[in-house]
N, C-alpha and C positions, 0 to 999 in steps of 0.2 A: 696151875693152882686148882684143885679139884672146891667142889660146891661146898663142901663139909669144910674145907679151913677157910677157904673165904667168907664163908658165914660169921664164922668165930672171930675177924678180925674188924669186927665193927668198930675197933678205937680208932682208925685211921680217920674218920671225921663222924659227926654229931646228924643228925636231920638239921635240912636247910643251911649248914657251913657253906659258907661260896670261897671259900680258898681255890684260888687255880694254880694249875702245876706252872705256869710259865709266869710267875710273879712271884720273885724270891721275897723272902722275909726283909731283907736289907732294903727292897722299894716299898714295902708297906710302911717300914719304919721310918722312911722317910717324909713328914710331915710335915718339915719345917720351910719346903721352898715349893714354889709353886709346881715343880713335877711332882713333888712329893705327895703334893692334896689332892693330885690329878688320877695318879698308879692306884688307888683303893678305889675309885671311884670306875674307871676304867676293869679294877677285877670284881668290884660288885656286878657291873653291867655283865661281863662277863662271867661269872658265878651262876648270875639267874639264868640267862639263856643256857648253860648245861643244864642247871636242874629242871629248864621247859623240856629241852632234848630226850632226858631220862625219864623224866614223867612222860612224854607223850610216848616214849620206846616202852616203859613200861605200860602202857593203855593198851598200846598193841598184844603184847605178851598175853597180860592177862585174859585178854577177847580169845585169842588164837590156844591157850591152854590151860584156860582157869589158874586163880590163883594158887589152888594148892600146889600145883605141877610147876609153877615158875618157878624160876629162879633168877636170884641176881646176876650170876655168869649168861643167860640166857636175854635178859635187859642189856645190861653192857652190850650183846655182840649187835642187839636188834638197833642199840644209841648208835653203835661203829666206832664205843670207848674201849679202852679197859676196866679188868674189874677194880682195878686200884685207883682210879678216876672216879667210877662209880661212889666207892667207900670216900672219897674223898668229900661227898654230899651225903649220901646215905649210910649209916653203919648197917642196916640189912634191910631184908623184902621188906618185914612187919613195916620200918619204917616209910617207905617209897611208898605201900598202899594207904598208909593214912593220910601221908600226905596230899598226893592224890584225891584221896576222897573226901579228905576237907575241900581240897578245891571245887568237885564236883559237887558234894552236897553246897557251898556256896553258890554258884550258878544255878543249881537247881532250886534252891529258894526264890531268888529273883527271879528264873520265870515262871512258877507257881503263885510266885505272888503278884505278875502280874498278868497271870492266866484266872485267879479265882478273882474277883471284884463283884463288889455290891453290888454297882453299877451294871454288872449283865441280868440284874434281875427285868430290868428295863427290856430286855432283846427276848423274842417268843421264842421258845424252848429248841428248837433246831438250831437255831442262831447261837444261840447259848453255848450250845454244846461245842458247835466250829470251834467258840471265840475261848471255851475252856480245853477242849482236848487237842488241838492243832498243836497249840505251842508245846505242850507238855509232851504229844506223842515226837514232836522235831526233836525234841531236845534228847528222848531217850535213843532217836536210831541217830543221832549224832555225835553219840558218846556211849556205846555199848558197853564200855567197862564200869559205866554208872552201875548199870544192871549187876556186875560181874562181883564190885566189889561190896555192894549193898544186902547181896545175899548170899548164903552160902556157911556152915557150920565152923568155916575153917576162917573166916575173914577176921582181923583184928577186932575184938570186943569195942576199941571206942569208935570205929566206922558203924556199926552195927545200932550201936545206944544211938548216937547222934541222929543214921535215921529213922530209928523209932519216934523221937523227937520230933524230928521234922513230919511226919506220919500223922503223928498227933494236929502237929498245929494245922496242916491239910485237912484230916477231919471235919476238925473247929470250921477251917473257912466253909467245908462243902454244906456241913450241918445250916453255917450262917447262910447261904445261899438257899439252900432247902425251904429254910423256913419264910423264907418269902415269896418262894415259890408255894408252898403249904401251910398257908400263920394258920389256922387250925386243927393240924396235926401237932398229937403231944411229941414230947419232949424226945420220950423213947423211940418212938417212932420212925421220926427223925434219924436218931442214932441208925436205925435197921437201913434205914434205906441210904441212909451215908457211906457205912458199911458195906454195903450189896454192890455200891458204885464202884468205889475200891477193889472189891473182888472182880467185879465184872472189866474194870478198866484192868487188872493187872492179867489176868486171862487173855484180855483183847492183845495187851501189848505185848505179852511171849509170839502168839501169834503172826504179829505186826512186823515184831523185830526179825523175826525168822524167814522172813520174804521180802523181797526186792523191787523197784520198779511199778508195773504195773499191776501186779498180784497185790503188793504191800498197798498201795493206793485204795485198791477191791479190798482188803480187810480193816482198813480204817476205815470205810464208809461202813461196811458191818457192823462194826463198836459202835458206830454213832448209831444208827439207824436200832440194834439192839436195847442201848439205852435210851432212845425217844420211845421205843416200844413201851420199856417199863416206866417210864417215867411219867408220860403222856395221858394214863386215867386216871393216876393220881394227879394232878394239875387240871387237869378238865372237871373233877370232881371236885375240887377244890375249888374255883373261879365261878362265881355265879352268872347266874342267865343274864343276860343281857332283857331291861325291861320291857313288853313289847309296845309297840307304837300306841299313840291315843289312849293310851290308859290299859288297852284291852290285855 
């Protein structure tokens, strides 16, 4: 079956259906005796573990040929399904990648949210930065097709909006952290230098991702060490003298 009609036969199942092939309709329907409550429950468990199969086959895919170039005959072969297996959870790519990437933009909130915290305003600026970019920079060489499928012209419009969204509310935490770092710096200010971080962490991290081992290691200490640089006379500047002894 060629790319072009298995595309087209997305009726074979819905996003997220856990129908399995080896569970006839006659066990689902049977509900009234206790194998009967047992066989749905037995093909939901088994439902979701395909659709983990499919989605992590497709994480691979996309890393290894960007999203536009994939395809769903190319997922199936990398799951070790067929494509009619496949369709039986997905009706096409569009679908697999949002799903996907709702999942990943979900995990990526939780550890953003607990990578930015109030509480690091407490930790002197090096410190800081381990205790914010560690987690954030793991999480992105752990899941490359975060990267993959959060940018790019051709990715589904609701993966796109969602992390605009989520972009925003990062912002908000970096600005809320800034400003404690600099309560006398205005508002806008703020903004720029919130701004500048984001550019400068998403530069660091093309970088990062692009190398291995002990290379990748040597340019996350560069990211950090670049942003203590900029960050550093702003906060020294901002932090008053300490007053000196005896009055003098």
């Amino acid at each position: 079956m060629s790319e072009a009609r298995t595309e087209g036969t997305g009726g074979a199942g819905a996003t997220g259906a856990t129908r399995d092939p080896g569970v006839t309709e006659g066990a689902a329907a049977t509900t009234g005796t206790a194998a009967g409550t047992a066989r749905p429950r037995r093909r939901q468990a088994r439902g979701e573990a395909r659709i983990a199969q499919l989605l992590k086959a497709a994480s691979r895919v996309f890393c290894t040929s960007g999203y536009t170039a994939a395809s769903t005959n190319a997922i199936a072969r990398e799951a070790g399904v067929s494509p009619g297996t496949l369709y039986q959870f997905f009706p096409n790519k569009e679908a697999i990648a949002v799903e996907l990437g709702d999942q990943l933009l979900s995990r990526w909130r939780e550890t953003y949210g607990a990578a930015l915290l109030p509480n690091h305003l407490e930790l002197p600026l090096d410190r800081m930065l381990d205790a914010t970019l560690d987690p954030l920079i793991e999480f992105n060489c752990e899941n490359p097709a975060f990267t993959v499928l959060m940018h790019g012209s051709e990715i589904p419009g609701t993966i796109t909006q969602d992390h605009d969204a989520v972009h925003t509310t990062m912002l908000n935490r970096v600005e809320t952290i800034l400003t404690g770092y600099l309560p006398s710096a205005p508002p806008a200010e703020i903004t720029r230098v919130a701004t500048m971080i984001f550019i400068l962490f998403k530069a660091g991290l093309d970088v990062i991702m692009a190398h291995e081992g002990m290379e990748r290691e040597a340019y996350i200490k560069e990211l950090k060490t670049v942003l203590f640089r900029y960050l550093e006379p702003m906060v020294c500047a901002a932090t008053p003298l300490p007053a000196p002894p005896n009055g003098r």
